[in-house]
matplotlib code that plots the C-alpha trace (Angstrom):
import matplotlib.pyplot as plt

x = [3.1, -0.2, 0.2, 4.0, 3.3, 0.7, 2.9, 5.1, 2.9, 1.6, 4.9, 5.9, 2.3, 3.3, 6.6, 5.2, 2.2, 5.4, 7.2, 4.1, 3.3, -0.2, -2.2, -5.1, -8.0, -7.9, -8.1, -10.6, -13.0, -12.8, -12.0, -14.1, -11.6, -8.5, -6.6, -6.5, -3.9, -4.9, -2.6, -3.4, -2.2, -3.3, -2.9, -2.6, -3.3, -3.5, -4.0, -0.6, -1.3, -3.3, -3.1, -5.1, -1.8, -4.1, -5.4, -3.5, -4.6, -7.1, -6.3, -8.1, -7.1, -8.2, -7.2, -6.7, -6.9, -6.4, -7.3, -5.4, -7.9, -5.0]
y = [-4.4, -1.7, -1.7, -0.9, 2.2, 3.2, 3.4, 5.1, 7.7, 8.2, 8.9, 11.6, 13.2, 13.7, 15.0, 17.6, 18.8, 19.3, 21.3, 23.9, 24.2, 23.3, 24.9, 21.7, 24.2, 25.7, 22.4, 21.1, 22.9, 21.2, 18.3, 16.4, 17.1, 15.6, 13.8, 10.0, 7.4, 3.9, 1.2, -2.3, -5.7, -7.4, -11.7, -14.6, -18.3, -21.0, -25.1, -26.6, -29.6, -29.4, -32.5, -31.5, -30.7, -29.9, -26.6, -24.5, -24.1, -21.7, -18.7, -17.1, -13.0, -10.5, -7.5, -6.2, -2.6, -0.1, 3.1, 5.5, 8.6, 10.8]
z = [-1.6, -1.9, 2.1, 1.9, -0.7, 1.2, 4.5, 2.9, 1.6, 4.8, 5.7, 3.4, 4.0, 7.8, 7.1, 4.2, 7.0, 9.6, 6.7, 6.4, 9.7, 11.2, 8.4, 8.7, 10.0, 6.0, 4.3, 6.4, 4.3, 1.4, 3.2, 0.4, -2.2, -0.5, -3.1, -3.1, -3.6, -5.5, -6.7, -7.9, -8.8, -10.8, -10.5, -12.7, -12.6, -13.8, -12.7, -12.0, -13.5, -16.9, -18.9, -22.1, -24.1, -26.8, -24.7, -23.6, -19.4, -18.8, -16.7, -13.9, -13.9, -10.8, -9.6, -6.0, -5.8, -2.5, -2.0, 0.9, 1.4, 2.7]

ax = plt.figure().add_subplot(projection="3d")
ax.plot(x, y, z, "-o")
ax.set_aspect("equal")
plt.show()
């Protein structure tokens, strides 16, 4: 799914450079301050089979982040 978003930003970032015309020689010099994109998701789980019906099953949480320097 972050590669999907990210394709798609790409995507719209072509077509709004084609819209202004080749104006990349005065970006380039702040080139450092181009904007970038980040999404996450973040994942749960847990065992499938947890017997202790006096706990509830523990649960493992991590996140997987992207970033798209455009």
């Amino acid at each position: 799914s972050i590669r999907a978003i990210f394709q798609k930003t790409l995507v719209e970032e072509k077509k709004k450079a084609l819209n202004r015309g080749d104006h990349s020689g005065s970006t380039n010099s702040v080139s450092s301050l181009n904007p970038v994109k980040e999404h996450g998701v973040l994942f749960e789980c847990s065992p499938e089979k947890w017997t202790d019906q006096r706990k509830a099953p523990p649960v493992m949480a991590y996140w997987v982040v992207g970033r798209l320097f455009l």
